[in-house]
N, C-alpha and C positions, 0 to 999 in steps of 0.2 A: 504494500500500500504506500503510496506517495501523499505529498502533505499536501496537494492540490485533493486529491480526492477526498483525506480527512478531514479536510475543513470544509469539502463540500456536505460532507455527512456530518458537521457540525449545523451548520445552519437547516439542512434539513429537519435536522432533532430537535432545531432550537423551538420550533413553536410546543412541540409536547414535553420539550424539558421543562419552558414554564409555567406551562399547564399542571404538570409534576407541582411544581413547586406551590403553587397559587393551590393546590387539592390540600399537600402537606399544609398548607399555613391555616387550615381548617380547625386542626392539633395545635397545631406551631404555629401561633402568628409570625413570632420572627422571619419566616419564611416569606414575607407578603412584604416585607421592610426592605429599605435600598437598592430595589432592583436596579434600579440606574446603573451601580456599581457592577452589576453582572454582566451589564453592556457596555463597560467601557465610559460610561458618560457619567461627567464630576462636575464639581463646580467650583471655585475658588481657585488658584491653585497653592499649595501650602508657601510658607514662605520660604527662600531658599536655604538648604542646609544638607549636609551631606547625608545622604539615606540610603540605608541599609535593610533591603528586600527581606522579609523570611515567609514562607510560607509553610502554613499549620495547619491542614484543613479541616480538621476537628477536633473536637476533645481531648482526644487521646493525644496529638501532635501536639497541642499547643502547649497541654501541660508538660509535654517533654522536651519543649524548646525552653521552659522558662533559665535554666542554668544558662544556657546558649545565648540568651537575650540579655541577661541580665552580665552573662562576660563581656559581650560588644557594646554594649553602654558604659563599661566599666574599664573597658580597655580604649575603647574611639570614644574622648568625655563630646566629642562634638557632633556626634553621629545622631540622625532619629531613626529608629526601629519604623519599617513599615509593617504592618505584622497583618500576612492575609488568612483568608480563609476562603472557606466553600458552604458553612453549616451555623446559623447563626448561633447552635450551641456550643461553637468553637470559637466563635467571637464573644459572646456572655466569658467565656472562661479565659478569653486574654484580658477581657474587661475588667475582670476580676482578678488579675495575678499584677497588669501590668498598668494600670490605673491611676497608680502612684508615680506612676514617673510623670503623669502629665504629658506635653507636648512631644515631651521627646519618644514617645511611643503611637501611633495612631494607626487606624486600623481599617482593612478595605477586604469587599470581598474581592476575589480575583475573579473578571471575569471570561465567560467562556473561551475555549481558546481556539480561535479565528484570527486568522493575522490582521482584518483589521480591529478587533477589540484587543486584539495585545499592544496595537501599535495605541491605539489611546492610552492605553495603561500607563504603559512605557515612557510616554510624552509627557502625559501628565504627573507623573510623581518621580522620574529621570534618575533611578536608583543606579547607585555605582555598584552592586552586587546583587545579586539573584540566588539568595538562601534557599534548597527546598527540602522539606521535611522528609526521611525514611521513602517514600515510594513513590512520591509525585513528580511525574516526569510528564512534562506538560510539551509537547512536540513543535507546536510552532510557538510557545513560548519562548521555550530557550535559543528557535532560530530568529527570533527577534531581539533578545540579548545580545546571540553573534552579530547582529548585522549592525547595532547600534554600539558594541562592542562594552559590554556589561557583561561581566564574567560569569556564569553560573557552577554555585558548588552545590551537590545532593549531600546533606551528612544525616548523622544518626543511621546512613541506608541498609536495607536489608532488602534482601528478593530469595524467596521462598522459589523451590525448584520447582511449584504450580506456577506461579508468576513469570519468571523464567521462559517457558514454556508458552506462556499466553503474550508473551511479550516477541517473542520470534514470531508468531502469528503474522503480529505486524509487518513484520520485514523491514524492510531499509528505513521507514519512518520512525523503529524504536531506534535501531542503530545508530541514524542519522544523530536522532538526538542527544544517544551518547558517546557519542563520539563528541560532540560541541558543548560539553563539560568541561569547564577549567580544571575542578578536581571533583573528586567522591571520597569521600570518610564514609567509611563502611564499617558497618558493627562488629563482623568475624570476618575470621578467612574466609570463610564458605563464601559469606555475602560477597567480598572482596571479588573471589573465582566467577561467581556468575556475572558479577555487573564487568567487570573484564569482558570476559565471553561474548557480550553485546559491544562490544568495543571504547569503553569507556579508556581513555589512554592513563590516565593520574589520578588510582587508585590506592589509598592508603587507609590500612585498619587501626581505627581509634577506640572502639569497645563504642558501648550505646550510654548517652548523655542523658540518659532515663536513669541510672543510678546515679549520678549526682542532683535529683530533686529533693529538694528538702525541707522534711515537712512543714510549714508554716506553723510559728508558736499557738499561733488564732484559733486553725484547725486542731489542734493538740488539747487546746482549753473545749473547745467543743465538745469533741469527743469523750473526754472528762466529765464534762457536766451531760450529756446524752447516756454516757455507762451509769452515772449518779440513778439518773432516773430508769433504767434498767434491773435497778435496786437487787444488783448482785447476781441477777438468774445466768446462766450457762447460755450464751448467745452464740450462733452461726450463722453466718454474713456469707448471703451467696450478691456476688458485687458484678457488676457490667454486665448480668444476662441477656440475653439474645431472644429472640423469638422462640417458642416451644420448648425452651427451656424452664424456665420456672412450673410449666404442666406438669412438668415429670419430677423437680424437686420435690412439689409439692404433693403428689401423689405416695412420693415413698418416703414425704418425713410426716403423714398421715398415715402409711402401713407400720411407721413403726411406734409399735405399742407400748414399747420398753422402753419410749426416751424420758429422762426426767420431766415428771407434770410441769415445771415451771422454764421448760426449757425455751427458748424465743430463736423463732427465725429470720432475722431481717433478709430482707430481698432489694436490692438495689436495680432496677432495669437501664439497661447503655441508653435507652433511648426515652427520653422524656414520652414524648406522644403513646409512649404504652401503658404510662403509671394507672388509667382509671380500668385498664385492659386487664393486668395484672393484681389489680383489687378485686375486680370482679371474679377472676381466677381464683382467689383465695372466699370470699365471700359463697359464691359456689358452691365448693368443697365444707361448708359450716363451720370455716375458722376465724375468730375474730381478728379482726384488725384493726392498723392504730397505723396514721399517715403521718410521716413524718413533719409535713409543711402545715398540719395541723394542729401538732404535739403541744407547742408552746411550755411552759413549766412542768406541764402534765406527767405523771410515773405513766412507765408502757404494762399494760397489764395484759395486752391483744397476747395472742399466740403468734401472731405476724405483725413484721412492724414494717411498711412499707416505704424506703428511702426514694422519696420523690422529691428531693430537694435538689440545687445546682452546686457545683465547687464544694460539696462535704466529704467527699472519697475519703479525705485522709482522716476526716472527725470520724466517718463508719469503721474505717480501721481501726483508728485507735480505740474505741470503743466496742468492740468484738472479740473472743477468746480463738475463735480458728475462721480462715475463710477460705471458700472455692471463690474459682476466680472465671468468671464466666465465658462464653464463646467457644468453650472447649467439650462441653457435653454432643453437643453434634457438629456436625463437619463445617463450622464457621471459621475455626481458625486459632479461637482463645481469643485473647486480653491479655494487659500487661501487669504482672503477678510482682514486678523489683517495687513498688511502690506496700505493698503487705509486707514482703520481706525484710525493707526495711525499717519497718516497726515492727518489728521480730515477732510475726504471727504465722502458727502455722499455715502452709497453704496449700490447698489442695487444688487438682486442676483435673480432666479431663483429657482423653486419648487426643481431641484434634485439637493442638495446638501447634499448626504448621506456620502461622505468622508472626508467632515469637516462640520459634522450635529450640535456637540456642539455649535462649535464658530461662526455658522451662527445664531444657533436660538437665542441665547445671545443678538448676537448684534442686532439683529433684537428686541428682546423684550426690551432692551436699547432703540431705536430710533434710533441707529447711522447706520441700514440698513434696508432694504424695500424689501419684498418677491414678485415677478410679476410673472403672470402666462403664460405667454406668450409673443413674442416680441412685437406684438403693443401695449401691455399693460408695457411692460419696456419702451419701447418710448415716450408714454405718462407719465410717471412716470419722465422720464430724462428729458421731456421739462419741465415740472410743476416748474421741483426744479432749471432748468436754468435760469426760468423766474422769479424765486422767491429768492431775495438774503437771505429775513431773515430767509425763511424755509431752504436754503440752510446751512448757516449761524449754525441753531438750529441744523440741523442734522449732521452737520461735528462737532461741538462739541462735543454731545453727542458720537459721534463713538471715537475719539479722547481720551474724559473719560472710552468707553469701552476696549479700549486698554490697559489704562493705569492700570488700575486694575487689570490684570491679570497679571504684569511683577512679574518678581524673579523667573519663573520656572528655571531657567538656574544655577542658584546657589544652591536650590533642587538638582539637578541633577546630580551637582559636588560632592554631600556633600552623596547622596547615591552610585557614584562611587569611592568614596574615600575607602568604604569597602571592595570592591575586587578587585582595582589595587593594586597587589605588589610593 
């Protein structure tokens, strides 16, 4: 495929992509906000000052850029973060991490990628770097970077041998693209070996800048006073679920008959638009529940406590005795489990975790996580380690040491973008 035809298969999509979006913002209003931005059309233009591209397209990226954002602010004191996305739940959670810096931070969705919507992009905000997060590789993006001569680096990257695969599909279009990467930090070798393979030329392994996030004191006190009102029961935090997953939590931590009566399940779902979906799921099944965004000082007395709030991941953590980490019960991929481990909690995960394959199997062969085949087989796993503090105890350690050993990719990364920011 060439990038005349991709982009003609862009604009075809383009009227039922925002039909997509304009359905979603039914759930999601966010969704319905700033379209301008998705077409390239802005207004003002900022005032001038040297800026620095990253893009984050969702939750999970942005929260793993924040080390990354907050080194380049701290290393360029003159530089503004432009800091994009795709998902306005990934823009709430840069809103909320990078806030504080004020102007020197601002934030835009990216939009679709048409060369001419890149080239307004481009015009308008005239970044001297092209940041992109783990797997975004935007094709006539980065050949708009080349032509304007804006260097583009992928770090934190990772490509899964499924991806891989769907990415040679493409043909000369993926290639193309990476080949016209100034560099790539890639999380292992593995990653390293594939994005080479597509011809990426200045490939270098920095480990993933997802173990140097760190947990905000805020979120710490949260989580504190949320265990408070927990008033001591045995909690298990299934965190970032996916679709058809919580069905079947919940089905086998209702067969099992032997869990302690006071024991609490919290459910945290990846995707906002499913919180009243996933109450009803429990509601159904004759278990009570208790919403988080309605808790307020309240003690949790429900059998289910449903985490429907934004930016609390690391309060549900800290406030939890063991957690599964979602996406990994069926063939989605998993979720990113370094952020449990480093609040030294046990973690459990599921067989498909092929989109953070490394840092599962790591911590798994560390001790600080536990692979289940199935949900009654994760249920029984979660009751063992609730009823058991020392093993609890031995396996929050160990994850805790697994975390910690992999920190400094983030300073890697500064120190390989140092050679092609002008």
């Amino acid at each position: 495929m060439n990038r005349r035809l991709y982009s003609l298969l862009w604009w075809l999509a383009l009227p039922l992509v925002l039909a997509r979006l304009w359905w979603r913002g039914r759930k999601e209003p966010g969704y319905r906000r700033y379209w301008g931005e998705r077409l390239g059309l802005y207004g003002a233009r900022l005032p001038e000052r040297r800026t620095f591209m990253v893009h984050a397209v969702s939750v999970g990226e942005t929260r793993a850029a924040e080390p990354l954002v907050e080194a380049l602010l701290a290393r360029w004191p003159d530089c503004r973060v432009l800091l994009t996305h795709m998902t306005p739940t990934g823009r709430a959670t840069g809103r909320a991490l990078f806030g504080k810096h004020g102007e020197r931070v601002v934030q835009s969705y990216l939009p679709y990628d048409t060369g001419l919507l890149v080239r307004r992009f481009l015009t308008h905000f005239a970044p001297r770097v092209c940041i992109l997060m783990e797997t975004e590789v935007w094709p006539n993006l980065i050949a708009g970077c080349a032509r304007q001569g804006v260097p583009v680096a992928l770090v934190n990257a990772r490509l899964s041998e499924r991806s891989l695969r769907r990415g040679r599909r493409f043909g000369g279009i993926m290639m193309d693209a990476a080949r016209a990467m100034s560099v790539v930090a890639a999380q292992t070798e593995l990653d390293a070996v594939r994005i080479r393979s597509l011809g990426a030329p200045h490939v270098a392994v920095t480990g993933s800048i997802k173990f140097d996030v760190v947990p905000p004191q805020a979120a710490l006190e949260t989580g504190a006073r949320l265990r408070a009102q927990m008033q001591a029961r045995p909690v298990f935090l299934c965190a970032s679920t996916r679709d058809g997953e919580e069905a079947l939590i919940l089905d086998a931590w209702q067969r099992r008959a032997d869990k302690p009566a006071d024991a609490l399940l919290a459910i945290v779902p990846r995707h906002p638009q499913r919180f009243d979906e996933v109450a009803q799921m429990a509601h159904a099944r004759g278990l009570s529940l208790q919403r988080r965004s309605q808790l307020g000082d309240a003690q949790v007395d429900a059998q289910v406590l449903l985490g429907d709030s934004m930016g609390e991941m690391f309060a549900y953590y800290a406030a939890c005795d063991c957690a599964f980490i979602g996406g990994s019960l069926l063939p989605l991929g998993g979720q990113n489990l370094i952020e449990a481990c480093a609040l030294g909690k046990p973690v459990l995960v599921g067989e498909h975790t092929f989109n953070f394959l490394d840092a599962s199997e790591e911590a798994v062969a560390a001790g600080g996580a536990l692979r289940v085949a199935d949900a009654d087989a994760l249920v029984a796993q979660a009751l063992r380690l609730l009823e058991n503090a020392d093993a609890r105890a031995a396996m929050g350690a160990q994850a805790a040491a697994f975390a910690g050993r992999h920190r400094g990719a983030t300073l890697r990364t500064v120190e390989l973008l140092q050679r092609i920011i002008p």
